[in-house]
Kinemage of the C-alpha trace (Angstrom):
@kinemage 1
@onewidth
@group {chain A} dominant
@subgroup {mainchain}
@vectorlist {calphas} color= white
{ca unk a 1} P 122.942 93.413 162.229
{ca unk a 2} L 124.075 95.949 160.034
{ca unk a 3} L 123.841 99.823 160.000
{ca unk a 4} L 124.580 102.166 157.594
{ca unk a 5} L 127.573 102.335 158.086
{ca unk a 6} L 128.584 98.865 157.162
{ca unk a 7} L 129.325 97.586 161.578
{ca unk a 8} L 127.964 94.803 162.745
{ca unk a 9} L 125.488 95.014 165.675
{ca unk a 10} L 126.888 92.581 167.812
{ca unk a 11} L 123.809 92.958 170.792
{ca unk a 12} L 121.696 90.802 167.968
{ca unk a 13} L 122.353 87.204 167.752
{ca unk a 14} L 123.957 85.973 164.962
{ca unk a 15} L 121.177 83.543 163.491
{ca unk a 16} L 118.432 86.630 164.023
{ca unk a 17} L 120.981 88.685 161.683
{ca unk a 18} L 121.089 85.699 159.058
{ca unk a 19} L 117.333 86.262 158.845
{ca unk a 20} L 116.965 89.690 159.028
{ca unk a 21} L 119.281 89.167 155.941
{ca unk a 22} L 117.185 86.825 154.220
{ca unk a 23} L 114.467 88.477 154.526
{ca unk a 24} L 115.784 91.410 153.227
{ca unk a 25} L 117.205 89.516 150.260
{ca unk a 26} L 113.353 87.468 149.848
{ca unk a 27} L 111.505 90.766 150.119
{ca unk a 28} L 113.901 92.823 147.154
{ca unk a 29} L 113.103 89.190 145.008
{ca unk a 30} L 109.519 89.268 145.139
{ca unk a 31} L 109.927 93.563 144.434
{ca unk a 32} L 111.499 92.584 141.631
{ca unk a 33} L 109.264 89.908 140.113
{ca unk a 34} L 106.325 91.634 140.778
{ca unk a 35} L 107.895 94.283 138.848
{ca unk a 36} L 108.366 91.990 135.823
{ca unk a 37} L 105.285 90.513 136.128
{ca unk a 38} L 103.318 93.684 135.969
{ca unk a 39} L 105.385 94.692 132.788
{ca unk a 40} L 104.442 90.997 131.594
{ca unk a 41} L 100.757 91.639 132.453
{ca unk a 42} L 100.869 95.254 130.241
{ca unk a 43} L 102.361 93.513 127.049
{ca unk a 44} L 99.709 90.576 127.556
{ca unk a 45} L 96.946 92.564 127.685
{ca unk a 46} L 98.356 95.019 125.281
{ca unk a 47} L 98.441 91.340 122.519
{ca unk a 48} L 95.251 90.874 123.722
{ca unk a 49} L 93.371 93.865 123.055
{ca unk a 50} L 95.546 93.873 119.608
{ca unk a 51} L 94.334 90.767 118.513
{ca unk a 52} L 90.529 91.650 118.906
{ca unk a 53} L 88.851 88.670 119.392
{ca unk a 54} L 85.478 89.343 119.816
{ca unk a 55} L 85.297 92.096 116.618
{ca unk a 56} L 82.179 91.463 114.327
{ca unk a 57} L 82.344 92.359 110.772
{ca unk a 58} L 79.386 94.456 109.742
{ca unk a 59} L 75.990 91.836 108.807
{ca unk a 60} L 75.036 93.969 105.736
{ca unk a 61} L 78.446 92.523 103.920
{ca unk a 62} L 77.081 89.044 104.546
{ca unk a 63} L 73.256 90.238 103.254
{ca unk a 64} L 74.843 91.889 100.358
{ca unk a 65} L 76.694 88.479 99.267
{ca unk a 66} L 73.909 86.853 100.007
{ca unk a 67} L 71.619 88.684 97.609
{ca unk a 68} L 74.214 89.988 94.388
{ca unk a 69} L 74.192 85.326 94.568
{ca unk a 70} L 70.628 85.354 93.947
{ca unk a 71} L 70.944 88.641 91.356
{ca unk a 72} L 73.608 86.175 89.675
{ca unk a 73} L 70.408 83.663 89.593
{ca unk a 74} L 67.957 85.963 88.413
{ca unk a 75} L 70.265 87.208 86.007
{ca unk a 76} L 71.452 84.112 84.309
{ca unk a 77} L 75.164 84.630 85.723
{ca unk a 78} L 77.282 81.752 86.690
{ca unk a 79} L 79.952 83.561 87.469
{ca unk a 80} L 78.635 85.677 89.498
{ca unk a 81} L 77.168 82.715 91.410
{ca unk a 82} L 80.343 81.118 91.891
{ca unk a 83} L 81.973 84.685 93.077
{ca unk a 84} L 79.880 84.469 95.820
{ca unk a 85} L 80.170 80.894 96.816
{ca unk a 86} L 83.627 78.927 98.000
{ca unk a 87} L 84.338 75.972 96.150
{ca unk a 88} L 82.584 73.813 98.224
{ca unk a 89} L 79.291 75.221 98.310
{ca unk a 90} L 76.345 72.794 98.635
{ca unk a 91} L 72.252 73.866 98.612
{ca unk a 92} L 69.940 71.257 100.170
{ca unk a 93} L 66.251 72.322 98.559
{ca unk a 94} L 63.376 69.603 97.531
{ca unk a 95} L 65.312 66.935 98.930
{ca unk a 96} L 68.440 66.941 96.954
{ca unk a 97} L 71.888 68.119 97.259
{ca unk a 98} L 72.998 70.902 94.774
{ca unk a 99} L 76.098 72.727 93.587
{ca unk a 100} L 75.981 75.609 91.562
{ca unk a 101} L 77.112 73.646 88.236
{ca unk a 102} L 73.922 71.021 89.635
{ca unk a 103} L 71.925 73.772 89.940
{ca unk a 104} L 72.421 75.729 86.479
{ca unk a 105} L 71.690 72.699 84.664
{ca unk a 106} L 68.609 71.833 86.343
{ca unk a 107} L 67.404 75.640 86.168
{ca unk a 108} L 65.345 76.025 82.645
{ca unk a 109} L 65.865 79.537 81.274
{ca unk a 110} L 64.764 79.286 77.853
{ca unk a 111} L 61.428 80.972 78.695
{ca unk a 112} L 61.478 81.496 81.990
{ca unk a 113} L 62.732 84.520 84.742
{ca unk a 114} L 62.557 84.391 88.192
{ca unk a 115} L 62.486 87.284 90.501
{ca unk a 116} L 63.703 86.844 94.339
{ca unk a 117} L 62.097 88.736 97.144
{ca unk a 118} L 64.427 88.268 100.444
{ca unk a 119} L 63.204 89.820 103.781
{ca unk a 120} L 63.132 88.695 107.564
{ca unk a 121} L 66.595 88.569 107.906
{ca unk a 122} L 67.932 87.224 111.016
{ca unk a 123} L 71.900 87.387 110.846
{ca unk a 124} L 75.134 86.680 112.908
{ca unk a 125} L 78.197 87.099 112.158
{ca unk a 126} L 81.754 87.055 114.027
{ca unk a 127} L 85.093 87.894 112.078
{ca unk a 128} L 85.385 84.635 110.160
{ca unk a 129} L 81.910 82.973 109.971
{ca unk a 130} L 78.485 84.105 109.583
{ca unk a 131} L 74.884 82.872 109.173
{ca unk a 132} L 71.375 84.389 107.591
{ca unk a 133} L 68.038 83.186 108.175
{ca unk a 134} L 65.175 84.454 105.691
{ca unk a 135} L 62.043 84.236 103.784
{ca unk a 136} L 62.457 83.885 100.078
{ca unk a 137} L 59.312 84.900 97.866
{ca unk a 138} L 60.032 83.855 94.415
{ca unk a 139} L 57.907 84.880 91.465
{ca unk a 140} L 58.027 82.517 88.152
{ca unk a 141} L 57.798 83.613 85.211
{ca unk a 142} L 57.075 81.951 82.154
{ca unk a 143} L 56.916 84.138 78.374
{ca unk a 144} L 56.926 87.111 80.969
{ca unk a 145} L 53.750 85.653 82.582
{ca unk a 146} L 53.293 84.995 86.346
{ca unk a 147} L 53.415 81.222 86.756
{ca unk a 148} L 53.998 80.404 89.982
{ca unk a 149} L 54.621 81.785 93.463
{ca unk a 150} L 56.988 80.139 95.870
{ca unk a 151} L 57.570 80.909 99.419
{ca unk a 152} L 60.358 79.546 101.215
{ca unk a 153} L 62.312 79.647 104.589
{ca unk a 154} L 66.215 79.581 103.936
{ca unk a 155} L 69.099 79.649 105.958
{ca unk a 156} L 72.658 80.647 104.597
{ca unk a 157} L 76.226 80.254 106.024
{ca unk a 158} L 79.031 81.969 105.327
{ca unk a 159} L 82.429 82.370 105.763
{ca unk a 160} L 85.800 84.448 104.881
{ca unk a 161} L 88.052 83.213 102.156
{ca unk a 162} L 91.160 85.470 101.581
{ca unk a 163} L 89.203 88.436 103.582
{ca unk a 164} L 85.953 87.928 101.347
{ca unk a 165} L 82.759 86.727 102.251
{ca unk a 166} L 81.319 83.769 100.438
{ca unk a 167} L 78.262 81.568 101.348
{ca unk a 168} L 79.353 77.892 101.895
{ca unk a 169} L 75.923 76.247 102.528
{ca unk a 170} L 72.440 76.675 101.596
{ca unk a 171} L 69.391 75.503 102.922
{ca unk a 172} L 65.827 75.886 101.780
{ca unk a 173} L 62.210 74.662 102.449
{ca unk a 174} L 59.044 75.390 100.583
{ca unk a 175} L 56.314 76.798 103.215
{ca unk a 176} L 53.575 75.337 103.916
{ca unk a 177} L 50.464 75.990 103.060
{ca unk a 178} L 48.889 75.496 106.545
């Protein structure tokens, strides 16, 4: 074995040197990986936390789209209807599949306004998709007359197209009366 001084220590056998050597050589490796690892592990995590995958936008943005779609409704604004829907927005109500172009010629507005009551709002949301469940009380109104009274139970979903929100299905059922 070697001392400091660079002499070998002929009292030790040769092959306990060897291994004294490889161990030495074995033990400075794994210093040194553990080093890189541990510089490896801080950018990782460092990505990670950048990267935020758990981050939920804020619900009220999705409640807000939600009802400025139905103010485009009440309002007689197709536009607005399709700025709050993607392109391939579909509504399931009374047994039929809808669009918004579907849907705006079905809807009679000669005489008629509607006015939308949403409450009960159950919503989730992540950072890309999001979903609303609600009661919608709609009042008809015919020559500015009450008409009719419809209740319903709607879900929406939503999600992000170029960083805005934009409902992307529709569903709603009339109550029940039982």
């Amino acid at each position: 074995m070697s001392d400091s001084s660079g002499f070998t220590d002929h009292r030790i056998p040769a092959h306990r040197q060897a291994l004294t050597v490889v161990y030495n050589i074995s033990t400075f490796l794994q210093l040194e990986i553990m080093k890189y690892m541990g510089s490896f592990l801080v950018i990782v995590s460092a990505l990670y936390a950048c990267t935020e995958p758990n981050k939920k936008d804020d619900p009220e943005k999705l409640k807000a789209v939600l009802v400025d779609y139905f103010d485009g409704i009440k309002s007689k604004d197709l536009k607005k209807m399709n700025k709050n829907t993607t392109a391939d927005y579909l509504l399931f109500e009374g047994g039929k599949v809808w669009d918004n172009d579907s849907l705006w010629a079905a809807l009679d507005f000669k005489n008629r306004k509607i006015e939308f009551r949403l409450d009960s709002f159950r919503i989730h949301v992540d950072n890309e998709s999001g979903h609303i469940s609600y009661f919608n009380h709609e009042d008809v109104y015919t020559n500015d007359t009450l008409t009719k009274i419809i209740e319903c139970i709607e879900n929406a979903t939503f999600r992000k197209e170029g960083g805005t929100w934009k409902i992307d299905f529709l569903q709603s059922t009339q109550k029940s009366n039982d």
